[in-house]
C-alpha positions in Angstrom: -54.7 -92.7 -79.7 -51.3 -93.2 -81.0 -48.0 -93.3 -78.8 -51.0 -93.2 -75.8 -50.5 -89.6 -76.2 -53.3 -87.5 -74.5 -54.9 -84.1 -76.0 -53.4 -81.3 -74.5 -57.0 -80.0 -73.4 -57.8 -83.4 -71.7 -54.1 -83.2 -70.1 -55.2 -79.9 -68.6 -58.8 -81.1 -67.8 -57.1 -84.1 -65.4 -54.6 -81.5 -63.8 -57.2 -79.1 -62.9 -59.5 -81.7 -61.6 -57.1 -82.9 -59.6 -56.1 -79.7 -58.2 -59.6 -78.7 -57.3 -60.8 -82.3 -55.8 -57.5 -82.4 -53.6 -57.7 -78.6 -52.5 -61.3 -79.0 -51.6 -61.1 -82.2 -49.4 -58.2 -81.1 -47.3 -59.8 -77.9 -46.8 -63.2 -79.8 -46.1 -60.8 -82.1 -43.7 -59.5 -79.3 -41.8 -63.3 -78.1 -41.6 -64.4 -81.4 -39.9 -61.3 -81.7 -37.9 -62.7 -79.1 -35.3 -65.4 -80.2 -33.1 -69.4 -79.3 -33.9 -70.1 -76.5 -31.7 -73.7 -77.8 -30.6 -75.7 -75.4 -28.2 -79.1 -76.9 -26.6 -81.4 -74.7 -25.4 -85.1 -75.4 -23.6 -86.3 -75.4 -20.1 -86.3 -78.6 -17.0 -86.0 -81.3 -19.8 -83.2 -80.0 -21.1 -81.6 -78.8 -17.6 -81.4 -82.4 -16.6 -84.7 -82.9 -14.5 -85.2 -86.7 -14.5 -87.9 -88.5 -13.0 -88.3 -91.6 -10.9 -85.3 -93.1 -10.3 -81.9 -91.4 -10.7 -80.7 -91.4 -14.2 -78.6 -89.5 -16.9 -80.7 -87.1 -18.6 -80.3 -86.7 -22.4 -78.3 -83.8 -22.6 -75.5 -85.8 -21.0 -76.1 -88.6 -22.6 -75.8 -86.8 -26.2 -72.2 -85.2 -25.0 -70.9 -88.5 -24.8 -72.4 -90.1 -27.6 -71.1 -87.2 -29.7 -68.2 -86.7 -27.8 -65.4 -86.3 -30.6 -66.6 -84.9 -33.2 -69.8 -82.3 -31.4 -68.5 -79.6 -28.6 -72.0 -79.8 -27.0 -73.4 -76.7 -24.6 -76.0 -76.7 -23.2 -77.8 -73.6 -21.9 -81.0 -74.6 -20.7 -83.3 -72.6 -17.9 -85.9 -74.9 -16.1 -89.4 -73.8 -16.1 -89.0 -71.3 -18.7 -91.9 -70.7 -21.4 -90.9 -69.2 -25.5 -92.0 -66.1 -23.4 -88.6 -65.8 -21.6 -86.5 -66.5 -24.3 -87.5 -64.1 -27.0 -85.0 -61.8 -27.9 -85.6 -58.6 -26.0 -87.8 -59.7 -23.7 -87.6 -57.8 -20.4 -85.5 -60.6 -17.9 -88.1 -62.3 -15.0 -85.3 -61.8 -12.4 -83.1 -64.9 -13.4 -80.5 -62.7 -15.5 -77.0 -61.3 -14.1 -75.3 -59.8 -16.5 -78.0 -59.2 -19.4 -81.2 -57.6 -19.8 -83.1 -60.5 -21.1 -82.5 -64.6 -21.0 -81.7 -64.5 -24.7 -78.8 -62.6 -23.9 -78.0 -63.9 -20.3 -78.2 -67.5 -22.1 -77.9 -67.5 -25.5 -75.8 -65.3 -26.5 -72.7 -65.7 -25.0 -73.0 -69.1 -26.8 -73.3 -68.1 -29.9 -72.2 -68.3 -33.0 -73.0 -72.3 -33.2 -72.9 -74.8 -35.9 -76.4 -76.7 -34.9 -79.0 -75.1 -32.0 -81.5 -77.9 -30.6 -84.6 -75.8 -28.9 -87.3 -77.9 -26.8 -90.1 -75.4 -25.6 -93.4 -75.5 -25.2 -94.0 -77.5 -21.7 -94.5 -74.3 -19.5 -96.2 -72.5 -22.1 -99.1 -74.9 -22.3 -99.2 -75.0 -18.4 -98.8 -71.2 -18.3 -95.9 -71.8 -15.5 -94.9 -68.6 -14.9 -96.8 -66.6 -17.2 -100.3 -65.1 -16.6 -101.7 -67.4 -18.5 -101.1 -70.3 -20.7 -99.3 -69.2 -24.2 -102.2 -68.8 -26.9 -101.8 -70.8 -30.3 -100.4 -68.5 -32.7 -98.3 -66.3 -30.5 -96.1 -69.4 -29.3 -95.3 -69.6 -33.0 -94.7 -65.6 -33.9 -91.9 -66.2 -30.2 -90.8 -69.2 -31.2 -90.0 -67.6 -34.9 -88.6 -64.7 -32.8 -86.0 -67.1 -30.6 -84.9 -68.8 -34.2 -84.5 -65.3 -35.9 -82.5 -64.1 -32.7 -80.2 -67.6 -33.4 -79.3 -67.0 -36.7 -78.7 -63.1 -36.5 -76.1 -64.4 -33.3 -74.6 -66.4 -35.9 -76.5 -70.2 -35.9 -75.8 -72.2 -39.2 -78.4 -74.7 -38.1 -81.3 -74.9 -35.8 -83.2 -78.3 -34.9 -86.6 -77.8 -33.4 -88.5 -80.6 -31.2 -91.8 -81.0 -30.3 -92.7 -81.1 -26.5 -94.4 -84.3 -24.7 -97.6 -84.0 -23.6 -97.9 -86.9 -20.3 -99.9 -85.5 -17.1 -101.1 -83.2 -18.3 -104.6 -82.3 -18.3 -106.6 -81.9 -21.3 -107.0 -78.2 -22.0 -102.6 -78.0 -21.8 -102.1 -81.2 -23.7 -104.3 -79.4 -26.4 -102.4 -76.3 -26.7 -99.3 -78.5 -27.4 -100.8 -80.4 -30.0 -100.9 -76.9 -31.5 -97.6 -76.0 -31.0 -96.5 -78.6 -32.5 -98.0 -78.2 -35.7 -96.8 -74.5 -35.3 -93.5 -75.8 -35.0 -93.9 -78.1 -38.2 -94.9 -74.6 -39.9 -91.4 -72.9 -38.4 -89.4 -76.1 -39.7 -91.3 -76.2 -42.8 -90.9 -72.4 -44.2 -87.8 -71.2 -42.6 -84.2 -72.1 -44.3 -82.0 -73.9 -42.0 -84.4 -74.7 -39.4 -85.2 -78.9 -39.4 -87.9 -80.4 -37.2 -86.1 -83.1 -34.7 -87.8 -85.7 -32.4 -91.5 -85.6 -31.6 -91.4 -86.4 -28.2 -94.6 -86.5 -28.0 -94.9 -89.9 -30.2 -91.3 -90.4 -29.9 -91.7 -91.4 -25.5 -94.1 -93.8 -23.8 -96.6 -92.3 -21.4 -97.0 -95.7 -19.5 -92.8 -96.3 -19.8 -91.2 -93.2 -20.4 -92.7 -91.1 -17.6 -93.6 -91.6 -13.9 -96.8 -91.4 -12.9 -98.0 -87.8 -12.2 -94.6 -86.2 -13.5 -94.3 -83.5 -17.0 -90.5 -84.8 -16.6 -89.2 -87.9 -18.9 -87.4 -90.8 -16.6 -84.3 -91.9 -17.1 -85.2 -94.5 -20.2 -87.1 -91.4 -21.8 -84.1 -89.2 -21.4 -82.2 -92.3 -23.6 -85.0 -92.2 -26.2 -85.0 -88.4 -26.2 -80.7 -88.4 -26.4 -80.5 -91.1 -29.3 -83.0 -89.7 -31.7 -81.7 -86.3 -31.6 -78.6 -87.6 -31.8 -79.6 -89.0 -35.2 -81.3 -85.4 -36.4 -77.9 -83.8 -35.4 -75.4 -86.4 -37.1 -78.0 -86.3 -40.4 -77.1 -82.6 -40.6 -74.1 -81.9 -42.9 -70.7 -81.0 -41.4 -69.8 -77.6 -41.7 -68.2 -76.0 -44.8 -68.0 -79.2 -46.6 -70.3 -79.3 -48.9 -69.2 -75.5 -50.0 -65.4 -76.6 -50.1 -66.1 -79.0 -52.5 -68.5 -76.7 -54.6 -65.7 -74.4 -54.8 -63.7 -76.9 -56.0 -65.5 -78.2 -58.9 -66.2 -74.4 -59.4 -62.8 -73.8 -60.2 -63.0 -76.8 -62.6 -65.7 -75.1 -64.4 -63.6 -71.8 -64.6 -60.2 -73.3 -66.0 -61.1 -75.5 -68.4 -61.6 -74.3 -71.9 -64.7 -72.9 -73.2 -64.8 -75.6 -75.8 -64.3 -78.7 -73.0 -67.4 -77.2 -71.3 -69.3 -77.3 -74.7 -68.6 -81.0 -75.1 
């Protein structure tokens, strides 16, 4: 163009772009300056129970490998089924302060930018429960403890599948159930993303000693760096709706003939 003169609409195009890009990613850098609030929740796997020799168990091992940039909880409650943790579900004696382990747990937790839930374990064995959880109702308390999440204010909620070494048959079928039921949760449910399979993710013969439900200390490592990998593939918080907003206001203050082309 002669001189190197601009149009005035392109002129105003390039400052508004630049506006929005540089108002988004500092506000997206202020957003991914605080730490992840991560919460895990489940029963003795999660709690730390390692077997065999002594080890770290995974939840440790995930704080420090996220240490930085993920404020990791974890709010675990050894031997406890789905059954104990559905919201409003009378307490078995192991609450405090709240009428229920959602509440005595959970809550107090809550709101949380990711939620990692391992269940299942004590459901197929029926430990502490009448009888083992039947297929179907794990999923309808398993949909209730992920509902419960995201009314307490969850953005995101990672669901694994539990293992299945030593057990006997009729348990280690029930949790080939609930894991397809929790395929079906991840699967239909917005925000909710199926994490490690422990079940194919750990060794029977390497991962476990013999006799023991509990992962040893080189399970726990397998178990920490895969979900480490399912949390970190999750987006960081507000980021991707800063920058939205951004190009948003692009599309607003340009004229009506630029957007035609």
């Amino acid at each position: 163009m002669p001189g190197g003169d601009l149009p005035p609409t392109l002129v105003r195009f390039s400052r508004v772009f630049t506006v929005a890009v540089v108002a988004s990613l500092a506000l997206a850098g202020q957003a991914a300056a605080a730490p992840i609030r991560t919460l895990l929740l489940g029963d003795s796997i999660t709690s730390g129970i390692v077997s065999g020799a002594a080890g770290p168990a995974y939840a440790d091992l995930l704080s420090a490998d996220l240490a930085g940039t993920h404020d990791v909880v974890n709010a675990s409650l050894s031997g406890s089924p789905a059954f104990y943790w559905a919201p409003n579900t009378p307490c078995p004696g192991v609450c405090s302060s709240a009428d229920n382990v959602f509440d005595e747990l959970a809550t107090p937790e809550l709101p949380a930018d990711i939620v990692t839930l391992l269940l299942g374990t004590n459901d197929a064995l029926g430990f502490f429960l009448d009888a083992p959880t039947p297929l179907g109702d794990f999923e309808d308390l398993m949909r209730e403890i992920v509902d419960g999440l995201f009314s307490g204010g969850a953005s995101n909620v990672i669901l694994m599948a539990p293992p299945a070494a030593n057990v006997a048959p009729a348990p280690a079928t029930l949790l080939v159930g609930y894991r397809e039921e929790i395929g079906l949760i991840c699967g239909d449910t917005f925000g909710v993303t199926c994490g490690p399979n422990l079940h194919e993710l750990l060794d029977p013969a390497l991962d476990f000693e013999a006799g023991d439900i509990h992962p040893n200390a080189a399970g726990h490592a397998k178990i920490a760096a895969a979900l480490a990998d399912a949390i970190l593939s999750i987006p960081e918080p507000g980021t991707g709706l800063l920058v939205s907003l951004g190009f948003a206001t692009l599309w607003i203050r340009c004229p009506r003939r630029t957007r035609a082309g």
